[in-house]
MARTORTI-947241 format. One record per residue (C-alpha): residue in three letters; z negated, x, y. Coordinates in pm, whole numbers, plus 50000, padded with zeros to 5 digits. Each point is the difference from the previous one (the first is absolute). Layout:
residues N
type->ALA&z->Z&x->X&y->Y .
...
end
This chain:
residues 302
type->UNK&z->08763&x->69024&y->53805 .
type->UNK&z->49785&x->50339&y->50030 .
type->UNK&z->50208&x->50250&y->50271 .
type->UNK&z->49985&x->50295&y->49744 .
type->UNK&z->50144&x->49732&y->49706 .
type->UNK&z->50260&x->49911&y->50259 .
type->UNK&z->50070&x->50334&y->50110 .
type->UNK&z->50038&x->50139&y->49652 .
type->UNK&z->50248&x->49692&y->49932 .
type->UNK&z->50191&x->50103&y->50309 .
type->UNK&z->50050&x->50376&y->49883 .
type->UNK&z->50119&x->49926&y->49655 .
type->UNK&z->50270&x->49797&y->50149 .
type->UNK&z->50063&x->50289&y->50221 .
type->UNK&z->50039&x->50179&y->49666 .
type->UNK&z->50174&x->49815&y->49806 .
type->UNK&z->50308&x->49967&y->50325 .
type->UNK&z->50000&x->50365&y->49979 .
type->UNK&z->50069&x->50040&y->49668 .
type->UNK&z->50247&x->49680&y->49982 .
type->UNK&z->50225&x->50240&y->50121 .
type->UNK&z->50077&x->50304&y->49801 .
type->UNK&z->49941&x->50350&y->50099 .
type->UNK&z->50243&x->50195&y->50107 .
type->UNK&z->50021&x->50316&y->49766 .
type->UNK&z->50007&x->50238&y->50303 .
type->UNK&z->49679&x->49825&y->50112 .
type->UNK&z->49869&x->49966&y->49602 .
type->UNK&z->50042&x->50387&y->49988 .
type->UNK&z->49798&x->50129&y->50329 .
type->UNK&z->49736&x->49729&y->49896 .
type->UNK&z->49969&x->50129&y->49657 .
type->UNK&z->49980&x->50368&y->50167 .
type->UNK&z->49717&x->49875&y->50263 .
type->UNK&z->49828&x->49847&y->49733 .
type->UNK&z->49995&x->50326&y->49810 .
type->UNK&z->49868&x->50199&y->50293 .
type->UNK&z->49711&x->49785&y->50060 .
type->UNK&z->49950&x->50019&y->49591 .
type->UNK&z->49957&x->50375&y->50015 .
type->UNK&z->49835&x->50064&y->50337 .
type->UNK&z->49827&x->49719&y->50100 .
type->UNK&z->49990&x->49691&y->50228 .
type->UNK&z->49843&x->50182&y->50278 .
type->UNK&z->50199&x->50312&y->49963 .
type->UNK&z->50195&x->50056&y->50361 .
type->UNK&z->50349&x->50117&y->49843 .
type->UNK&z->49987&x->49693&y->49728 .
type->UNK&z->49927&x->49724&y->50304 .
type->UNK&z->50283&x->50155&y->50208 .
type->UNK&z->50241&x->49998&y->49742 .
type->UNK&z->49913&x->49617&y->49973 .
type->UNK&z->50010&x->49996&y->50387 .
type->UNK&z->50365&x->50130&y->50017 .
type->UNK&z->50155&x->49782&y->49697 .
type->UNK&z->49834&x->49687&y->50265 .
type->UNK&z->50172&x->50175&y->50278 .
type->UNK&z->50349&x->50045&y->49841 .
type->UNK&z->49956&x->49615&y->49857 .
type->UNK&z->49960&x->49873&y->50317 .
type->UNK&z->50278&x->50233&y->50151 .
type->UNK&z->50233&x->49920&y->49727 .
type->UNK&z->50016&x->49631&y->49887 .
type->UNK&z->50339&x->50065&y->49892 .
type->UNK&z->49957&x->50256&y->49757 .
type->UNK&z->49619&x->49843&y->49863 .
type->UNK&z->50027&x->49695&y->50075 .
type->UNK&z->49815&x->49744&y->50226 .
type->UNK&z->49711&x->49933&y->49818 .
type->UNK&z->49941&x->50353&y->49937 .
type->UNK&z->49615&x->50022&y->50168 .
type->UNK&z->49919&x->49758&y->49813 .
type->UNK&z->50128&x->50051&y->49657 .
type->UNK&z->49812&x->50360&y->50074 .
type->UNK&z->49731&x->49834&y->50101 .
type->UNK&z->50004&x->49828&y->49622 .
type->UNK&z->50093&x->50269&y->49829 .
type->UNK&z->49769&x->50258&y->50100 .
type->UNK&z->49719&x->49741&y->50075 .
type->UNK&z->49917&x->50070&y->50393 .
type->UNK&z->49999&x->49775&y->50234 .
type->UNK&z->50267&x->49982&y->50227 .
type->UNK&z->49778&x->50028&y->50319 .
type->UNK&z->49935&x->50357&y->49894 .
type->UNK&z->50339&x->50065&y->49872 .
type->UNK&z->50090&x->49972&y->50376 .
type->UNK&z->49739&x->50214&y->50138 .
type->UNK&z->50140&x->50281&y->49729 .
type->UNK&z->50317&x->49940&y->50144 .
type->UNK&z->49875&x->50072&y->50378 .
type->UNK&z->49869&x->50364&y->49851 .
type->UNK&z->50332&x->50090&y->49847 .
type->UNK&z->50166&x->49915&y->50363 .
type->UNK&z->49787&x->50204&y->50144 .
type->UNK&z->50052&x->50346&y->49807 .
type->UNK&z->50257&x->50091&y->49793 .
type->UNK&z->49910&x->50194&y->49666 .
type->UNK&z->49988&x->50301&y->50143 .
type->UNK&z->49805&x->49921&y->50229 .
type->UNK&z->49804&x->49883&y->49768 .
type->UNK&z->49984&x->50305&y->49815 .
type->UNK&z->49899&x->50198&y->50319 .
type->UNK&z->49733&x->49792&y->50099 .
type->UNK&z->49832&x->50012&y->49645 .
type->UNK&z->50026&x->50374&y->50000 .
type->UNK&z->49751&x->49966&y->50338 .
type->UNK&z->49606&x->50020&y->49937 .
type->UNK&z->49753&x->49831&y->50180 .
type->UNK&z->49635&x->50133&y->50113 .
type->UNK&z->49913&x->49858&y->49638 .
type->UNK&z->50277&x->50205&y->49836 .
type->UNK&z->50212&x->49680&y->49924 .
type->UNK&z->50297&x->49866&y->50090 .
type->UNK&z->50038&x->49718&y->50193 .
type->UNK&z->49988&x->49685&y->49785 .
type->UNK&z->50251&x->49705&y->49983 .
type->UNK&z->49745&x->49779&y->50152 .
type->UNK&z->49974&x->50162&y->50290 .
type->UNK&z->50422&x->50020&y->50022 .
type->UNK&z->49980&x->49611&y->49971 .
type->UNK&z->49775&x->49969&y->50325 .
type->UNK&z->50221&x->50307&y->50176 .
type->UNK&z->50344&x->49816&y->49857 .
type->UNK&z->49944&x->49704&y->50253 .
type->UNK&z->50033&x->50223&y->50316 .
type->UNK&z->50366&x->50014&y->50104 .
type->UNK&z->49927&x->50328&y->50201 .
type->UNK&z->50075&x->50288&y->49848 .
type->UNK&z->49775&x->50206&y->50235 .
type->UNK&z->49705&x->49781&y->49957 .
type->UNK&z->50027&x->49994&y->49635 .
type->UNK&z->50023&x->50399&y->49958 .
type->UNK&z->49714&x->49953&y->50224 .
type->UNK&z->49792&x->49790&y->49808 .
type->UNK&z->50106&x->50219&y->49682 .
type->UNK&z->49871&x->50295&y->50162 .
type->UNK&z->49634&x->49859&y->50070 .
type->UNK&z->49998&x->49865&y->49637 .
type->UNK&z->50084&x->50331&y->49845 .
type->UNK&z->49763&x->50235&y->50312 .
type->UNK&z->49718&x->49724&y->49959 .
type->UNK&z->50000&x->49847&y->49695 .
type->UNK&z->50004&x->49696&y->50126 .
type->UNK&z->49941&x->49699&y->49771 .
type->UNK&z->50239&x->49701&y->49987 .
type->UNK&z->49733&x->49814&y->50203 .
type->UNK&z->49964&x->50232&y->50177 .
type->UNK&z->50394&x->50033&y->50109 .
type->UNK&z->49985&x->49661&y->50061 .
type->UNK&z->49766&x->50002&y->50218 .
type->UNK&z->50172&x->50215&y->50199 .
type->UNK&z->50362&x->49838&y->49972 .
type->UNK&z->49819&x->49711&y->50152 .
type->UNK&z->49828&x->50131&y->50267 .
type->UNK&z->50332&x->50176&y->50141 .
type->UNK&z->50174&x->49653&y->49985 .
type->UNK&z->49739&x->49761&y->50121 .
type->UNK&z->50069&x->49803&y->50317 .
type->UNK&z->49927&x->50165&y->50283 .
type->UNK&z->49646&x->49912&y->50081 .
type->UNK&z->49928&x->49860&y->49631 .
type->UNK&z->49764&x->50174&y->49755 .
type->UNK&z->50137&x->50020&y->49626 .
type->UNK&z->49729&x->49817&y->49740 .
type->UNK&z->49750&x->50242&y->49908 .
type->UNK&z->49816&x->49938&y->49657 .
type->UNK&z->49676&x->50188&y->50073 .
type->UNK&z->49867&x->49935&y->49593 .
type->UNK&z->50341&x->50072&y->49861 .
type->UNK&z->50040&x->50313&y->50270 .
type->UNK&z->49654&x->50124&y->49857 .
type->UNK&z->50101&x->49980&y->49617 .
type->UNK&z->50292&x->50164&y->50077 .
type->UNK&z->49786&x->50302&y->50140 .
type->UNK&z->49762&x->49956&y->49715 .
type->UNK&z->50260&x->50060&y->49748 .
type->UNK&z->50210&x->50283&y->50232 .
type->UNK&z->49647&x->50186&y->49995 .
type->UNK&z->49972&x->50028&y->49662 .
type->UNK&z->50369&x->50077&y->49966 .
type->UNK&z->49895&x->50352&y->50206 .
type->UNK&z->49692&x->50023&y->49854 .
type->UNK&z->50188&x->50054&y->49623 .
type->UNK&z->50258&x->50163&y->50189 .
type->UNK&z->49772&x->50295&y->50181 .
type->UNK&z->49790&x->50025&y->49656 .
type->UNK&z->50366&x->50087&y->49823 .
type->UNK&z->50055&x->50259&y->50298 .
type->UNK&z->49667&x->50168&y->49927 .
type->UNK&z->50015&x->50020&y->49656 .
type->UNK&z->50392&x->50140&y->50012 .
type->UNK&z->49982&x->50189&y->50340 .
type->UNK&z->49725&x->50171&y->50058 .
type->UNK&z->49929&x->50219&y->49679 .
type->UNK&z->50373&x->50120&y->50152 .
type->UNK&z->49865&x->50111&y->50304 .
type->UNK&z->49806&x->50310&y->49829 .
type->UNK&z->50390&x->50144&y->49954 .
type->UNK&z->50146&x->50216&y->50238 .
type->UNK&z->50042&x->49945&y->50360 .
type->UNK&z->50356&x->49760&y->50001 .
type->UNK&z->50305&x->50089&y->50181 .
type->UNK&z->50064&x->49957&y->50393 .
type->UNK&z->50222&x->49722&y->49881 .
type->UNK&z->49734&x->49835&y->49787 .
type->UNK&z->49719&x->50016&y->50243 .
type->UNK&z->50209&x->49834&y->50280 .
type->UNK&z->50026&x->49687&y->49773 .
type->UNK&z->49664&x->50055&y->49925 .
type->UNK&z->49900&x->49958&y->50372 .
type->UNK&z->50200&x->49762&y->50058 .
type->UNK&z->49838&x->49777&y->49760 .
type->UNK&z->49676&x->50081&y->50119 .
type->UNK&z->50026&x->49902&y->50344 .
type->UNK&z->50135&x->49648&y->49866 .
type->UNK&z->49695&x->49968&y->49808 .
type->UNK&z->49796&x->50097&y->50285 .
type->UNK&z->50142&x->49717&y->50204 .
type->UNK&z->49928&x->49791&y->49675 .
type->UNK&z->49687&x->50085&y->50021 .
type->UNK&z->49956&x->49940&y->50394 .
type->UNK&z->50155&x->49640&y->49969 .
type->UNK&z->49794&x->49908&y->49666 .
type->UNK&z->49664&x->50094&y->50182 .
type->UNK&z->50098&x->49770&y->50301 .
type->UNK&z->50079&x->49719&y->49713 .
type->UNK&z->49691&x->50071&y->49855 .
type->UNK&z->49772&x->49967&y->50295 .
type->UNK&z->50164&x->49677&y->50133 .
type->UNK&z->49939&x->49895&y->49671 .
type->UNK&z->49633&x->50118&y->49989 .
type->UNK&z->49895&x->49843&y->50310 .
type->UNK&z->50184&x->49653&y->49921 .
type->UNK&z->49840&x->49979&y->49707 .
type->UNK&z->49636&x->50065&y->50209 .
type->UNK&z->49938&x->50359&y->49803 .
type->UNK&z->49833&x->50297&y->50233 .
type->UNK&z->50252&x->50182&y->50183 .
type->UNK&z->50120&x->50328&y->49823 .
type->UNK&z->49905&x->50347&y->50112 .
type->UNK&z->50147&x->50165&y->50290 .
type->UNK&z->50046&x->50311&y->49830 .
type->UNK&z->50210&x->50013&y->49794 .
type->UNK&z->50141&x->50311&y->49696 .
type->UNK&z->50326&x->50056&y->50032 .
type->UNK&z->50277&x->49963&y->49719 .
type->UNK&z->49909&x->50378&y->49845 .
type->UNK&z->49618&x->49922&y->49996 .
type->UNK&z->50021&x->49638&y->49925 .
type->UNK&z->49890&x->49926&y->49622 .
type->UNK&z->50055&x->49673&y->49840 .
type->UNK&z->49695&x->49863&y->49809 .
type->UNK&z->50093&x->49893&y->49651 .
type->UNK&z->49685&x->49808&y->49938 .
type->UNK&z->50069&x->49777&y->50327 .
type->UNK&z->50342&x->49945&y->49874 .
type->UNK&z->49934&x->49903&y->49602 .
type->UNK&z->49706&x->49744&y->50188 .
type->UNK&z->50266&x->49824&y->50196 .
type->UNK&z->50275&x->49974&y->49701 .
type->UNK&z->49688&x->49849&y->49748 .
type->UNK&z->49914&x->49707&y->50259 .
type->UNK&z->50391&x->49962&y->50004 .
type->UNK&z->50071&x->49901&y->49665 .
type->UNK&z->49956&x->50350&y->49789 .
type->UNK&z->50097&x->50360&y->50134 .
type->UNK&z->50168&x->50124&y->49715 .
type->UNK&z->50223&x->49709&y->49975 .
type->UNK&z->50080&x->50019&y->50386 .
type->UNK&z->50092&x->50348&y->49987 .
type->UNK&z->50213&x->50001&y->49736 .
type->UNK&z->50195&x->49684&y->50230 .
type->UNK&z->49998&x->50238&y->50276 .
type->UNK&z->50196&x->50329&y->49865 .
type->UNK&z->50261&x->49706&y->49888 .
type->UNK&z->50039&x->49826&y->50349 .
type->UNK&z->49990&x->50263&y->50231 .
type->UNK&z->50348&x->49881&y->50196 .
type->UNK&z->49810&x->49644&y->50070 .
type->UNK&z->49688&x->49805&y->49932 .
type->UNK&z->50023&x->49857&y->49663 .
type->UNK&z->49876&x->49646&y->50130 .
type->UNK&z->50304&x->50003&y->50271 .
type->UNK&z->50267&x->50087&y->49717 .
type->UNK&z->49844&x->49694&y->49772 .
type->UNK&z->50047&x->49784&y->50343 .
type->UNK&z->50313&x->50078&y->50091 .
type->UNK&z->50160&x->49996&y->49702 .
type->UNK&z->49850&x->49784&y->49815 .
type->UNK&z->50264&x->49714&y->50035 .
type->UNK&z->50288&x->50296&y->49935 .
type->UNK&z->49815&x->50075&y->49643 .
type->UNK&z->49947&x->49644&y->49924 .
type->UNK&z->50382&x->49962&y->50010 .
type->UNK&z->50083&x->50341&y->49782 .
type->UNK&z->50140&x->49941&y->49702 .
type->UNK&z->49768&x->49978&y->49684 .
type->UNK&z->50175&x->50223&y->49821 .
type->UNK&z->49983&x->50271&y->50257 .
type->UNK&z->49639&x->49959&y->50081 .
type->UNK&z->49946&x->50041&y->49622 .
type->UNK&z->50215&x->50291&y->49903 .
end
């Protein structure tokens, strides 16, 4: 018998236990009020998955009041697999709402919140410290969900052990993180600087204002390291000692359109980069690509 025919066989009789024994209304009623939440918002919205995430939390907590089968009469109902059921559960364990709530109001370099993929890798730690941490360089850096990982893994590696590096899938994920900036610092230039002709701004103003500057200066500093490395691994001349600073330096349009039309169509690839500013679009399809093959059909439809 094929695995995936055999596997399929096992999960409907998974299913059909679950529902051989009858919901229990107060379980009925949350599922019916998850199920509308990921209806109106979405099956990658962070406020619908955590509301999933706590019902899994207070079913496993509570066998009493929902019953033992609960997960997996969820699991039926709402059609996600029960593997990722869990893994919601772990995020709603780790913050309450309102924490929730708090941490959503927080924007990153990219001016978005942190998403609920990156809570799923940060959910694992048990330390709070390391996981405010780890929220903290996600939100300051932008960090990617590979990216994160990367870094969770490094800090917990055996002493003396290397984590896995993935040099191709490292260098897509910098591919696509480029051109997330790129769309980004076109949006800034289009919106920002006709506003600079204004008056002078406020004491206030221009301290966040230099601030931000001197973080993008370092950007810049750490991208130009990158850059070379890159340059000479890849056998191209070395770059220019000299160097413009981050007033005189002028990004060439013509350079950048070349490199988006040998990459599958610059128009197309800048639209996808104002939308996935928080993380590389390729990372969020990997990631979560087994969490949206279990989302309902009626949610990913709505």
């Amino acid at each position: 018998m094929p695995r995936n025919t055999a596997a399929a066989e096992v999960k409907s009789t998974v299913d059909e236990q679950a529902h051989a024994e009858e919901m229990v209304p107060e379980l009925r009623e949350r599922c019916d009020k998850v199920r509308k939440a990921l209806a109106e918002l979405g099956p990658r919205d962070t406020r619908a998955r955590y509301k999933l995430g706590e019902l899994v939390k207070d079913a496993k907590a509570d066998a009493g009041k929902y019953g033992k089968k609960a997960v997996a009469q969820i699991a039926a109902s709402l059609g996600y697999d029960e593997k990722t059921l869990y893994r919601y559960a772990q995020v709603a364990k780790a913050w309450s709402l309102d924490e929730l709530n708090e941490l959503l109001k927080r924007s990153s370099v990219t001016d978005m919140p942190i998403s609920f993929s990156h809570l799923l890798e940060i959910a694992l730690l048990e330390d709070k410290r390391k996981s405010k941490k780890y929220i903290n360089q996600v939100l300051k850096e932008g960090l990617s969900v590979r990216e994160l990982k990367s870094r969770i893994a490094a800090e917990f590696a055996p002493d003396g052990e290397e984590p896995e590096l993935n040099t191709a899938k490292t260098l897509s994920g910098m591919r696509s993180a480029s051109k997330n900036w790129l769309g980004r610092v076109r949006d800034w230039e289009a919106r920002l600087l006709p506003a600079l002709d204004e008056a002078p701004p406020s004491p206030d103003v221009r301290a966040k204002f230099e601030e931000m500057l001197e973080q993008q200066r370092e950007l810049v500093k750490r991208l130009r390291n990158v850059n070379e490395r890159l340059d000479s691994w890849l056998g191209a001349p070395p770059a220019s000692a000299e160097r413009p600073t981050l007033e005189d330096e002028q990004v060439d349009e013509d350079e950048f359109e070349e490199e988006e039309d040998d990459d599958e169509g610059g128009a197309s690839e800048d639209a996808e980069a104002h939308e996935g500013a928080q993380a590389d679009g390729e990372q969020a399809q990997e990631d979560e690509a087994e969490e949206e093959a279990a989302a309902p059909e009626q949610a990913r439809t709505a």
